[in-house]
VOSE-39722 format. One record per residue (C-alpha): x, y, z; residue number from 1; residue in one letter. Coordinates in nm, 4 decimals, m for minus. Layout:
BEGIN
xx->X&yy->Y&zz->Z&n->NUM&res->A
...
***
This chain:
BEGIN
xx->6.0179&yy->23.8871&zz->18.2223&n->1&res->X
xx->6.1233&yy->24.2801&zz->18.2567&n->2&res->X
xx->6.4192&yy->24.3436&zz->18.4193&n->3&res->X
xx->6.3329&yy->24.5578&zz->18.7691&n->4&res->X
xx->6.6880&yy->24.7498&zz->18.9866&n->5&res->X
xx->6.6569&yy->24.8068&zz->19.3043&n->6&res->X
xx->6.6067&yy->25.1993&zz->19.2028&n->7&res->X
xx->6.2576&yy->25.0883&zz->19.0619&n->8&res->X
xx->6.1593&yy->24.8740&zz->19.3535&n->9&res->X
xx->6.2041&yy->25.1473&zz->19.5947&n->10&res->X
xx->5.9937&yy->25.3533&zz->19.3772&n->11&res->X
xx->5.7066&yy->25.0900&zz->19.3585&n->12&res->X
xx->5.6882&yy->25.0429&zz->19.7333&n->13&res->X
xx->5.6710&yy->25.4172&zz->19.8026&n->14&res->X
xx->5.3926&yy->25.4747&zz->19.6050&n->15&res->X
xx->5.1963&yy->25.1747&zz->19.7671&n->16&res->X
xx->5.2831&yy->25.3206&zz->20.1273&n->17&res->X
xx->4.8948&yy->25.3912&zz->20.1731&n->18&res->X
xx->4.8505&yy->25.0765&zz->20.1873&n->19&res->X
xx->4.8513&yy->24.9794&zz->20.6192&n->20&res->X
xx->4.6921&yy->24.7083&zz->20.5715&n->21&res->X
xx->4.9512&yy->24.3932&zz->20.6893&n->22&res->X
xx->4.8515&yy->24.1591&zz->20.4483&n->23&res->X
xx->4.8157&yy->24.3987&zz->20.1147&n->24&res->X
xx->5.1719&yy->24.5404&zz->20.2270&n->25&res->X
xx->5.3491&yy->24.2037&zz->20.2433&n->26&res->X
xx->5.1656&yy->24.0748&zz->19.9276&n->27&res->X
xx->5.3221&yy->24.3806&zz->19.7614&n->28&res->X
xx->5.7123&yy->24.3086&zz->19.8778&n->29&res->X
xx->5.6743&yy->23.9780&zz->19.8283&n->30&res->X
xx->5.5475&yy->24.0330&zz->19.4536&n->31&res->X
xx->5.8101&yy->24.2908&zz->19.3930&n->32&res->X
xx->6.0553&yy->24.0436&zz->19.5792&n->33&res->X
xx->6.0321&yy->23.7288&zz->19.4019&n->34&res->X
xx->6.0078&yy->23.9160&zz->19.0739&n->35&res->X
xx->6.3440&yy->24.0845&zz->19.1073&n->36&res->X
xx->6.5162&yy->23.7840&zz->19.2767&n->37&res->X
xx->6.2969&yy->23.5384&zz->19.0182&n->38&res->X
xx->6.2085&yy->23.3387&zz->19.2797&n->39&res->X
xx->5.9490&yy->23.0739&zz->19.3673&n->40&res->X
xx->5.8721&yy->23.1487&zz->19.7112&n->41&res->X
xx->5.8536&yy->23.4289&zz->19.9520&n->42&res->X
xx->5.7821&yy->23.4258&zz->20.3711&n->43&res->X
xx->5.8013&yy->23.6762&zz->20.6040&n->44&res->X
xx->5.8134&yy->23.5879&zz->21.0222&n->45&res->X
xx->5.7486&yy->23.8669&zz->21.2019&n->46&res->X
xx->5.8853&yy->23.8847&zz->21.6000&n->47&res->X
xx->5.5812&yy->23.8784&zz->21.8542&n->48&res->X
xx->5.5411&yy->24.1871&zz->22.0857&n->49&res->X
xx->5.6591&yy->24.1160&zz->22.4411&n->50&res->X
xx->5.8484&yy->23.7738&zz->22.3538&n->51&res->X
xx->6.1142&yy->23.6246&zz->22.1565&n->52&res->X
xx->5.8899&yy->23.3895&zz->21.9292&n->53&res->X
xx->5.8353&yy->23.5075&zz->21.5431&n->54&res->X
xx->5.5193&yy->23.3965&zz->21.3897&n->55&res->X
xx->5.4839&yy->23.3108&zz->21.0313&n->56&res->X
xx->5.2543&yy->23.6002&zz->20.9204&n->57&res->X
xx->5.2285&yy->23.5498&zz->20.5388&n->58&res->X
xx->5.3521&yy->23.3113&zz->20.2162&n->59&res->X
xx->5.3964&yy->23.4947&zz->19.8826&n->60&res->X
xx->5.4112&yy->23.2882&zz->19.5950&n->61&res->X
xx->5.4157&yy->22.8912&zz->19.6172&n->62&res->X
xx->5.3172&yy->22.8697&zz->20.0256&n->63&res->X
xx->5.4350&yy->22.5539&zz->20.1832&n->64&res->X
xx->5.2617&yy->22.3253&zz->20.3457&n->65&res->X
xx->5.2679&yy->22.4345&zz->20.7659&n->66&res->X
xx->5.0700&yy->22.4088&zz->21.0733&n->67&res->X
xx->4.7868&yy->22.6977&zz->21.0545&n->68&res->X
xx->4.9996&yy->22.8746&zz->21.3136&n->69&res->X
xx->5.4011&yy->22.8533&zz->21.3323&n->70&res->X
xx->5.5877&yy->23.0152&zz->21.6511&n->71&res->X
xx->5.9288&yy->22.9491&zz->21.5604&n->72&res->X
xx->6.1751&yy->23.0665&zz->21.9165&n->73&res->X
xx->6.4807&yy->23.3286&zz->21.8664&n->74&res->X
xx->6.7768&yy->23.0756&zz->21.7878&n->75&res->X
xx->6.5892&yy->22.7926&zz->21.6475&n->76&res->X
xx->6.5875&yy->22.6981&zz->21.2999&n->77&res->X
xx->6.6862&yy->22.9472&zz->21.0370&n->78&res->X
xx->6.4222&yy->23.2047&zz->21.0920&n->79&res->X
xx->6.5195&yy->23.1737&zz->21.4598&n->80&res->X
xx->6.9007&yy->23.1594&zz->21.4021&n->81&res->X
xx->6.8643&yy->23.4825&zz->21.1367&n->82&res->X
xx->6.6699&yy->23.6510&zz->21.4238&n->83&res->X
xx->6.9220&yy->23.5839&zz->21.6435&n->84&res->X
xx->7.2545&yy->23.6469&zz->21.4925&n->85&res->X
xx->7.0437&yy->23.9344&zz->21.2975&n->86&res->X
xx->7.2796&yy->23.8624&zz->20.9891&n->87&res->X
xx->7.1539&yy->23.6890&zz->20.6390&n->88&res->X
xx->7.2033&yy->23.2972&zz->20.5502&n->89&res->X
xx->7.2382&yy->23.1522&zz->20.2379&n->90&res->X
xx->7.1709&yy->22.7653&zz->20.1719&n->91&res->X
xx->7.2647&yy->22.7417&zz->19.7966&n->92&res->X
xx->7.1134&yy->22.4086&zz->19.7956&n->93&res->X
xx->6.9292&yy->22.2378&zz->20.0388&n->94&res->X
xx->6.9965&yy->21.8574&zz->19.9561&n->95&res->X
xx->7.3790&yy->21.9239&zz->19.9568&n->96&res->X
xx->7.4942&yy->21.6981&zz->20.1830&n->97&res->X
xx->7.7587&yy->21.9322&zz->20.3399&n->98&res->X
xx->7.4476&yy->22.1761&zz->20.4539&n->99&res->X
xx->7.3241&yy->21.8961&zz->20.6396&n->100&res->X
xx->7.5402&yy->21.9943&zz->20.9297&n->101&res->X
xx->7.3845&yy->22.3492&zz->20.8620&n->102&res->X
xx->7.0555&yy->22.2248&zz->20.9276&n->103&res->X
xx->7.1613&yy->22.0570&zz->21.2287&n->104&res->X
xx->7.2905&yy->22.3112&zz->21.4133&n->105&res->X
xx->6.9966&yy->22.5053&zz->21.3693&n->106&res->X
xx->6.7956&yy->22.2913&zz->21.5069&n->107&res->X
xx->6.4313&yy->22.0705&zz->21.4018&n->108&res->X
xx->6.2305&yy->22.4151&zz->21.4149&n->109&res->X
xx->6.2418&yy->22.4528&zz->21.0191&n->110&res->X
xx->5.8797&yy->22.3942&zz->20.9593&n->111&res->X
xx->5.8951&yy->22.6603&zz->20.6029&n->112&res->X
xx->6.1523&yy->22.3893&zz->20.4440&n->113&res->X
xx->5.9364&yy->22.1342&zz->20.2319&n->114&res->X
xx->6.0219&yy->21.8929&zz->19.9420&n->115&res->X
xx->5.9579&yy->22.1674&zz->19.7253&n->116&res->X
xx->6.2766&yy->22.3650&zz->19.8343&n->117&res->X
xx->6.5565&yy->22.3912&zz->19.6624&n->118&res->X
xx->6.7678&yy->22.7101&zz->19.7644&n->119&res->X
xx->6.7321&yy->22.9809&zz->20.0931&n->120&res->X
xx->6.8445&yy->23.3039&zz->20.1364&n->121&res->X
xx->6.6692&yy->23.4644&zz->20.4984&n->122&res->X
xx->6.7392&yy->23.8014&zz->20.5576&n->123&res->X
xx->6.6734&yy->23.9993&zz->20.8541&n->124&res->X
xx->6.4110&yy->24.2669&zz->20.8852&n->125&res->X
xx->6.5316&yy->24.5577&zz->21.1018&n->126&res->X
xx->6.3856&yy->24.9061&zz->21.1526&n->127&res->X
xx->6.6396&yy->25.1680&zz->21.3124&n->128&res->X
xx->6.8378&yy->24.8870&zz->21.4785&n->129&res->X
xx->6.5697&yy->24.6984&zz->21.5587&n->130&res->X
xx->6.4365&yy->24.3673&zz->21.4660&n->131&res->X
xx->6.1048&yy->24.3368&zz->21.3769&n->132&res->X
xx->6.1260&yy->23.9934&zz->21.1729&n->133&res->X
xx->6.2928&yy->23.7651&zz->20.9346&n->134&res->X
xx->6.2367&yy->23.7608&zz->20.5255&n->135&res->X
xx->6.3022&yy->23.3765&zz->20.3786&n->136&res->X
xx->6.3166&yy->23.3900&zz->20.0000&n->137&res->X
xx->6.3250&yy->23.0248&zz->19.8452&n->138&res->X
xx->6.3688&yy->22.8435&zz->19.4986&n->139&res->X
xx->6.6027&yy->23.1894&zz->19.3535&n->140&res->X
xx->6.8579&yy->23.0513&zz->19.0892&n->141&res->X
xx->7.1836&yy->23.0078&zz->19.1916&n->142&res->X
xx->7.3234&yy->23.3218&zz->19.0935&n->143&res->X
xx->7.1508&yy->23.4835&zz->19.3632&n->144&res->X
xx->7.2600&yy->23.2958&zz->19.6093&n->145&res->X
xx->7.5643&yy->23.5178&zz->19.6777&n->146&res->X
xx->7.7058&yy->23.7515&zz->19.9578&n->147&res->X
xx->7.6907&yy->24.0335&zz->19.6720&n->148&res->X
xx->7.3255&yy->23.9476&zz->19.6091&n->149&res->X
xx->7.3344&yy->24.0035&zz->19.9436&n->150&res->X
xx->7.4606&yy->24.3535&zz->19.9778&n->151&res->X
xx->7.2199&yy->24.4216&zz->19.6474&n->152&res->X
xx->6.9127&yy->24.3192&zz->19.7998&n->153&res->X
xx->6.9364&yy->24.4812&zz->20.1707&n->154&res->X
xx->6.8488&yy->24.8240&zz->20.0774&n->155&res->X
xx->6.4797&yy->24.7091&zz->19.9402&n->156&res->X
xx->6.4572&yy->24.4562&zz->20.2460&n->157&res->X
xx->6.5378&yy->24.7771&zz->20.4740&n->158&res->X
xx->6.2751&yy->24.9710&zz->20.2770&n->159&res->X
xx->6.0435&yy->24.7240&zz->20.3184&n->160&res->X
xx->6.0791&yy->24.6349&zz->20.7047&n->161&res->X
xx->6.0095&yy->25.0441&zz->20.7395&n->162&res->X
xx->5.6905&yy->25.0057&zz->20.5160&n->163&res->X
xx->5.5371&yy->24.6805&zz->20.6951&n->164&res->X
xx->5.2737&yy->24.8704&zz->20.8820&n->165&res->X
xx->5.3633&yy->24.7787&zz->21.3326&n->166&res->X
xx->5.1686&yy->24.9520&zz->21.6388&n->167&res->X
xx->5.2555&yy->25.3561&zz->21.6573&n->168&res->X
xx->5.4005&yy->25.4001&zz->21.3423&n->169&res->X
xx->5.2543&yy->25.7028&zz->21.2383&n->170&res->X
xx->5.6064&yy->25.9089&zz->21.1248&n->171&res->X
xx->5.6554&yy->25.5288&zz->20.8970&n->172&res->X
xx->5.6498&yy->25.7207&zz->20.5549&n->173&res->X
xx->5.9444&yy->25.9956&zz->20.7436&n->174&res->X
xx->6.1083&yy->25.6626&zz->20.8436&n->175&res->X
xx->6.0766&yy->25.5296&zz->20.4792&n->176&res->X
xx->6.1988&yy->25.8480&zz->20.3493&n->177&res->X
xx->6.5039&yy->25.8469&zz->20.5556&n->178&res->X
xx->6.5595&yy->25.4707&zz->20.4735&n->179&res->X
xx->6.5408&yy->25.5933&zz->20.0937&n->180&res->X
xx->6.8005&yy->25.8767&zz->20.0524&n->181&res->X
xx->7.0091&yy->25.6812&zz->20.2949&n->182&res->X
xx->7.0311&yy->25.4368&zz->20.0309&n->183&res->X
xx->7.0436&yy->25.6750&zz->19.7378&n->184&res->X
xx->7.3032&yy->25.8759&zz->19.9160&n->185&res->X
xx->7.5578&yy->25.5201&zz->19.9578&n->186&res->X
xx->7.5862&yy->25.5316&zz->19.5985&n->187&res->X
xx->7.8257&yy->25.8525&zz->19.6299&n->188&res->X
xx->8.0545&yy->25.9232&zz->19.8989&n->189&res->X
xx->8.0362&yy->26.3109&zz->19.8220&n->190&res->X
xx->7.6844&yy->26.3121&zz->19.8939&n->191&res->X
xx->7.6625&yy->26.0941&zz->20.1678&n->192&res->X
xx->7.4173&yy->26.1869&zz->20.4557&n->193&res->X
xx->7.3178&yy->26.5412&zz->20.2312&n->194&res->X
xx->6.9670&yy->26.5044&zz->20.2566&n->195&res->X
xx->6.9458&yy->26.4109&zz->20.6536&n->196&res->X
xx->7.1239&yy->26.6999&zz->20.7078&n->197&res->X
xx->6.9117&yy->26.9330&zz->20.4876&n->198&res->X
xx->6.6380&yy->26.8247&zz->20.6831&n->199&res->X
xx->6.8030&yy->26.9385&zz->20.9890&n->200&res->X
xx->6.9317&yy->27.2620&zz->20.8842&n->201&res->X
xx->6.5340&yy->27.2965&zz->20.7508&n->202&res->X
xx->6.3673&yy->27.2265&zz->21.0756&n->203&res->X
xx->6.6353&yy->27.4516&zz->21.2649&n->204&res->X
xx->6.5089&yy->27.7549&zz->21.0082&n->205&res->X
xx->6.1544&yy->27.6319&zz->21.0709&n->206&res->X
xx->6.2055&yy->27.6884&zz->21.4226&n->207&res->X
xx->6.3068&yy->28.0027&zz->21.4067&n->208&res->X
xx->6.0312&yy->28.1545&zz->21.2072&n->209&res->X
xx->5.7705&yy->27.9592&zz->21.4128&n->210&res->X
xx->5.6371&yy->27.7220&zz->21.0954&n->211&res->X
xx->5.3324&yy->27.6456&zz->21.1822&n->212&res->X
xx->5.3182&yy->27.2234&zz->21.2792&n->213&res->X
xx->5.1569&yy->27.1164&zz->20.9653&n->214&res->X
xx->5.4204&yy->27.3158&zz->20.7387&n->215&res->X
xx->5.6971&yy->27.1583&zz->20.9644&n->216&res->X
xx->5.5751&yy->26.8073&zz->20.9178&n->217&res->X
xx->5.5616&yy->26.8988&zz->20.5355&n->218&res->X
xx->5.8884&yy->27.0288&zz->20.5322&n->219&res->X
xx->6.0316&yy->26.7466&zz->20.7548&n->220&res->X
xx->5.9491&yy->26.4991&zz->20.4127&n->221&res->X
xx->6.0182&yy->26.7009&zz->20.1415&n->222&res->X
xx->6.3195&yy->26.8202&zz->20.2950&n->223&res->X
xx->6.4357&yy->26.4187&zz->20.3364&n->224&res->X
xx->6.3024&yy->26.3593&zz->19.9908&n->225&res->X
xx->6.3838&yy->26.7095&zz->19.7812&n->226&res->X
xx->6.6518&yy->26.4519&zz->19.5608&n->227&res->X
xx->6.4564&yy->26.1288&zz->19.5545&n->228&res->X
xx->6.4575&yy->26.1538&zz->19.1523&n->229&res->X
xx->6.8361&yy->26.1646&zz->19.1210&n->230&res->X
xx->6.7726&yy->25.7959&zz->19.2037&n->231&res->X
xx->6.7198&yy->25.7134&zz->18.8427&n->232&res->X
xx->6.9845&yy->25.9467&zz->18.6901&n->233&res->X
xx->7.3459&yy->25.7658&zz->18.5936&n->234&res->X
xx->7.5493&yy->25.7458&zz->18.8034&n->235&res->X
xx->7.8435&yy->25.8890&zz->18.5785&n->236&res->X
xx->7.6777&yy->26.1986&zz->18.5780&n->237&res->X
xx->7.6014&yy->26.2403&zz->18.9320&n->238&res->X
xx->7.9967&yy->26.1533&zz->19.0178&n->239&res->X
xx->8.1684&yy->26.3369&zz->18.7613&n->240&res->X
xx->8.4232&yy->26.5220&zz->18.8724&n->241&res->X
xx->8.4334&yy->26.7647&zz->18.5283&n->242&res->X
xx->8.2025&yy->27.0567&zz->18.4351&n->243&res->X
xx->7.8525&yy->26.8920&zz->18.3393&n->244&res->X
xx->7.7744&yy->26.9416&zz->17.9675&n->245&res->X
xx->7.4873&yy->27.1123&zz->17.8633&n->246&res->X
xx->7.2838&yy->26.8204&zz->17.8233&n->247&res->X
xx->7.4034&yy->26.6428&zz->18.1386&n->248&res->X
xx->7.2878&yy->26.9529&zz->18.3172&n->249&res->X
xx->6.9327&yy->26.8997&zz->18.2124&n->250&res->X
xx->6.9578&yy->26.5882&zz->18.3036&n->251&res->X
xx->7.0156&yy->26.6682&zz->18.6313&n->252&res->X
xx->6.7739&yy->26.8875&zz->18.6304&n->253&res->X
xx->6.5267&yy->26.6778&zz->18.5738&n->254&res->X
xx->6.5662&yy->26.5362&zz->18.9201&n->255&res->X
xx->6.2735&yy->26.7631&zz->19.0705&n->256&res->X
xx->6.0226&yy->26.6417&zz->18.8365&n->257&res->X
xx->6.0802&yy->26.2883&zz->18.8907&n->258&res->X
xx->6.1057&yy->26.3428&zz->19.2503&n->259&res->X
xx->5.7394&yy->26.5039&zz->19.2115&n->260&res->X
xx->5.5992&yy->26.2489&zz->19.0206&n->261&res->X
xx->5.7267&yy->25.9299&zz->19.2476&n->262&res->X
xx->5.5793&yy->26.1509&zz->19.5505&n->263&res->X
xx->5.2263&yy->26.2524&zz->19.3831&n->264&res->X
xx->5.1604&yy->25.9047&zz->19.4077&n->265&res->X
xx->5.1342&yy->25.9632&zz->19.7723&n->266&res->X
xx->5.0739&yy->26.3589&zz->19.7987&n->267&res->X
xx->5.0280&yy->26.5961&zz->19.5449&n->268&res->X
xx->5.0799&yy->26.8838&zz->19.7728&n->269&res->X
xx->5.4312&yy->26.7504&zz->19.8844&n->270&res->X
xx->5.5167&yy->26.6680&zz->19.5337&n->271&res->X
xx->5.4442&yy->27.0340&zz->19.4734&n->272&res->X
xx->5.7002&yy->27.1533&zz->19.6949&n->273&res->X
xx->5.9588&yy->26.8779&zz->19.6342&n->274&res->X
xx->5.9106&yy->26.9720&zz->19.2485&n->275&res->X
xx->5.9747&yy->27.3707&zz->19.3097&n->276&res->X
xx->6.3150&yy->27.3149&zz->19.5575&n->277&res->X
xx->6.5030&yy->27.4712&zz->19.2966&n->278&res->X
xx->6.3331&yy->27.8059&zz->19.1799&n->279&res->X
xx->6.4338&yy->28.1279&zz->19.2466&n->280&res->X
xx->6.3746&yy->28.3801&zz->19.4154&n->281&res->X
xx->6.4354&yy->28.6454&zz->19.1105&n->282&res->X
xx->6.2045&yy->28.4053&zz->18.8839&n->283&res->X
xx->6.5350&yy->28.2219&zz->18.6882&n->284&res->X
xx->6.5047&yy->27.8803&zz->18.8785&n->285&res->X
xx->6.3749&yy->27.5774&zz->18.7464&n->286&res->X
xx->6.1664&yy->27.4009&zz->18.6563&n->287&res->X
xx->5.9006&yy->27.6208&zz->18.6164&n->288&res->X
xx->6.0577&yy->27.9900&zz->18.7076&n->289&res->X
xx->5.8661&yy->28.0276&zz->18.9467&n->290&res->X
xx->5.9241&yy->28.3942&zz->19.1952&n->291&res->X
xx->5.9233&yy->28.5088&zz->19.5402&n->292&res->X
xx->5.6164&yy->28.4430&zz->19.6901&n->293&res->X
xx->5.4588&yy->28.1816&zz->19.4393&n->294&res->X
xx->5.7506&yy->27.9564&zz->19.5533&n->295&res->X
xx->5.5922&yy->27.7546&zz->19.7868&n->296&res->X
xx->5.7864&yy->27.8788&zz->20.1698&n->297&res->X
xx->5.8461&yy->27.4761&zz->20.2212&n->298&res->X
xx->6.0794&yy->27.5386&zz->19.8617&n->299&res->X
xx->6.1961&yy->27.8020&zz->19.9894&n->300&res->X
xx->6.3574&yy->27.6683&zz->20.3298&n->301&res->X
xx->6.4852&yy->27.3670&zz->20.1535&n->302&res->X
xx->6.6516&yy->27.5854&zz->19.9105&n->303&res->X
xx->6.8605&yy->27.7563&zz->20.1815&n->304&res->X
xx->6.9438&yy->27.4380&zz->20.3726&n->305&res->X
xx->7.0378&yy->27.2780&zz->20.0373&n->306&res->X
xx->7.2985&yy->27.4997&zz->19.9069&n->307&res->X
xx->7.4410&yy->27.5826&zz->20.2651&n->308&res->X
xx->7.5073&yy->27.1884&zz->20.2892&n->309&res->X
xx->7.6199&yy->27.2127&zz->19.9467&n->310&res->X
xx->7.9085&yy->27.4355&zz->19.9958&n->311&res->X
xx->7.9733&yy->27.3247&zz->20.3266&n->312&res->X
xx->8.0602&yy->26.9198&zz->20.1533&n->313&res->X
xx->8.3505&yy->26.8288&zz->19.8896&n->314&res->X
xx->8.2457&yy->26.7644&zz->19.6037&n->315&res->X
xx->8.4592&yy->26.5842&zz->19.3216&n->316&res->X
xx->8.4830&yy->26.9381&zz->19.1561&n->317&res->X
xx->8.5625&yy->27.1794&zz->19.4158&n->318&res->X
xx->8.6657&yy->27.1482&zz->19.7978&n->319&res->X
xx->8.4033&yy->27.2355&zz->20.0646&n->320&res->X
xx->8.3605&yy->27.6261&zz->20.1898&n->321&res->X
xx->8.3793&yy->27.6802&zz->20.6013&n->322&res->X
xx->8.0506&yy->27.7962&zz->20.6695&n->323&res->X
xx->8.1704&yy->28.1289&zz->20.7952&n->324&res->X
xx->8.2167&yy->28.1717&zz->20.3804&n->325&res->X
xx->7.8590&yy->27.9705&zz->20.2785&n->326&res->X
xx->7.7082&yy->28.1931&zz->20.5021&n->327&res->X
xx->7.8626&yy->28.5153&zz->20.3017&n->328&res->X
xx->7.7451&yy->28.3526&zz->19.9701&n->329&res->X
xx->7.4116&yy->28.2952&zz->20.1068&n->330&res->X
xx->7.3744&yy->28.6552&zz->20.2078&n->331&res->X
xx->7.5207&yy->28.7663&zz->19.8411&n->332&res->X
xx->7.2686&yy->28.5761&zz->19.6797&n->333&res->X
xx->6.9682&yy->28.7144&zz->19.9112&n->334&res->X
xx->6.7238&yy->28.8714&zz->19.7069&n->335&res->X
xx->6.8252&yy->28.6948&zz->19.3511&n->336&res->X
xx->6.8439&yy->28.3454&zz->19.4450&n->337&res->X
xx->6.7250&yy->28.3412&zz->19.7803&n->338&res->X
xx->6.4305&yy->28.4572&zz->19.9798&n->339&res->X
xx->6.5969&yy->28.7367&zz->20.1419&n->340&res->X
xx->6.3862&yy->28.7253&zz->20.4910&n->341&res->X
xx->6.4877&yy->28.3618&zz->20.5298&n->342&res->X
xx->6.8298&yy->28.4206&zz->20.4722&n->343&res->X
xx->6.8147&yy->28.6999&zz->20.7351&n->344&res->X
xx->6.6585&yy->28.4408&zz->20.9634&n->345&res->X
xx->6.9315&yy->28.1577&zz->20.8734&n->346&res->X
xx->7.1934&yy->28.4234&zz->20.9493&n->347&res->X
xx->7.0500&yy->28.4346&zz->21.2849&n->348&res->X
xx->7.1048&yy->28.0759&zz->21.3606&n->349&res->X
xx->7.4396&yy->28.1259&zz->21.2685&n->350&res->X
xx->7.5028&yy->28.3838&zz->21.5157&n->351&res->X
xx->7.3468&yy->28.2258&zz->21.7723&n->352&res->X
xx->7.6018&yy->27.8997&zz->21.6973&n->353&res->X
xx->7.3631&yy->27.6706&zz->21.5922&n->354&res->X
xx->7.4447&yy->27.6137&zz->21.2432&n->355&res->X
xx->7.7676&yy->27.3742&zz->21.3667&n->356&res->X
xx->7.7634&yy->27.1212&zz->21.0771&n->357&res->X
xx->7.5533&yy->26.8858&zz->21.1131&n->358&res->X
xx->7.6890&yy->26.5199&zz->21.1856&n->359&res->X
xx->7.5357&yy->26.2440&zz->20.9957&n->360&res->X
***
């Protein structure tokens, strides 16, 4: 069986995000689940609007045998007790006698656990805080059945609790998104929080040179996702504290074409603008030298809120600027490596003190 990382999973689920419908969507995690945890069985219990019961809603896999509908109350059973507690458990093996206490105290409601099973891990599902259901994974070989399996797995399960299509969800692909670099951005403390905070700094430019709404929404993605393709670059090139070599600079540049290609899947005309974050202004960008006005004005923000962020952060090779001084290298580089009227417009914000550093 191929080997899948987390990095790949996250890509597969983002480019099935058109799919709304529940069943398709969970069908999809599941598959992607139990193939990177090389599992038997997958269930997902989703919490019921207005109560406190979660319903089983769908069985990936080898589905156990259950009443047609299961309401399983918050605190009862696993599901129930996961819900609660909204933390993981992990039940190694089922017919060890010392998790028969285990069982006990969470009660009879445990209608998912058959003579088939062998091992649980349930996870919770949580959106911004907020629980929205409980993931049981069963039958995964032992060396899964860790805390550090664990930590591995929660950044797909968080990924795919934003995905699983819910009432009034129509920002879910921003929420994704955010989800996303949130998890690409824990992999390196020096770039922690970067991309929420070019978003902001992009919306605050937006603002002030009255985007129009569509253009705003675009920019509130690509913005979030202008360095989704660094997710498959090593990460001993994205860390290192040295001068890049000239090959480990294309390398990295090579971030805005995979970022485009995981997004076409989704939008070609946001791929387009998360591919061209990087060009120029004088035509000596990347990847495609692109100049002034054929840069798409989405690239163009991003590009500004970017490298202010940039210099305003440590990074292992150089300590961060105050923004008093990004702002001055900003304003050098108007003309040549950025679009000078922006600039003149981000300079404004500035003035006007709203360009504090964004907290994250």
């Amino acid at each position: 069986m191929e080997t899948m990382t987390i990095e790949s999973l996250i890509e597969e689920i983002i480019s099935n995000l058109d799919k709304y419908n529940l069943d398709d969507c969970l069908q999809d995690i599941g598959e992607n689940i139990l193939h990177y945890m090389n599992a038997e069985r997958c269930l997902f219990f989703l919490l019921e609007p207005g109560n406190e019961d979660l319903s089983f809603a769908k069985a990936v896999g080898d589905e156990p045998a259950m009443a047609d509908v299961v309401r399983i109350p918050m605190g009862s059973g696993i599901v129930g007790e996961v819900a609660e507690e909204c933390s993981p458990i992990v039940i190694p093996d089922v017919k060890d006698p010392s998790c028969k206490k285990k069982f006990a105290d969470f009660g009879k409601m445990t209608p998912e656990i058959d003579e088939k099973t062998k091992s649980v891990l349930a996870l919770p599902l949580v959106v911004f805080g907020s629980l929205i259901g409980v993931l049981e994974i069963q039958n995964l070989p032992a060396e899964m059945c860790t805390r550090a399996s664990i930590r591995k797995l929660l950044p797909l399960v968080n990924i795919a609790a934003v995905s699983i299509p819910r009432r009034a969800t129509d920002d879910s692909f921003v929420k994704l998104a955010e989800i996303a670099v949130r998890f690409l951005e824990e992999k390196d403390e020096y770039t922690h929080g970067h991309s929420l905070r070019v978003m902001r700094y992009s919306m605050m430019l937006a603002d002030k040179i009255n985007l129009p709404i569509k253009e705003k929404n675009e920019l509130r993605i690509c913005s979030l996702l202008h360095d989704i393709g660094k997710v498959i670059i090593k990460d001993s090139i994205l860390r290192k504290k040295g001068k890049l070599t000239e090959s480990e600079f294309e390398t990295i540049k090579m971030h805005c074409r995979i970022g485009a290609n995981i997004c076409s899947k989704i939008s070609r005309p946001l791929a387009r603008k998360i591919l061209s974050h990087h060009e120029r202004w004088d035509g000596k960008g990347y990847p495609e030298g692109l100049g002034e006005n054929r840069i798409p004005l989405v690239s163009r923000i991003i590009a500004i809120a970017d490298s202010f962020d940039a210099m305003t952060s440590a990074r292992p090779y150089r300590e961060k600027m105050q923004p008093h001084e990004a702002l001055e290298e900003l304003k050098r580089n108007a003309g040549t490596q950025f679009d000078p009227h922006l600039v003149e417009a981000f300079v404004v914000l500035y003035n006007e003190g709203l360009l504090d550093v964004v907290k994250v």
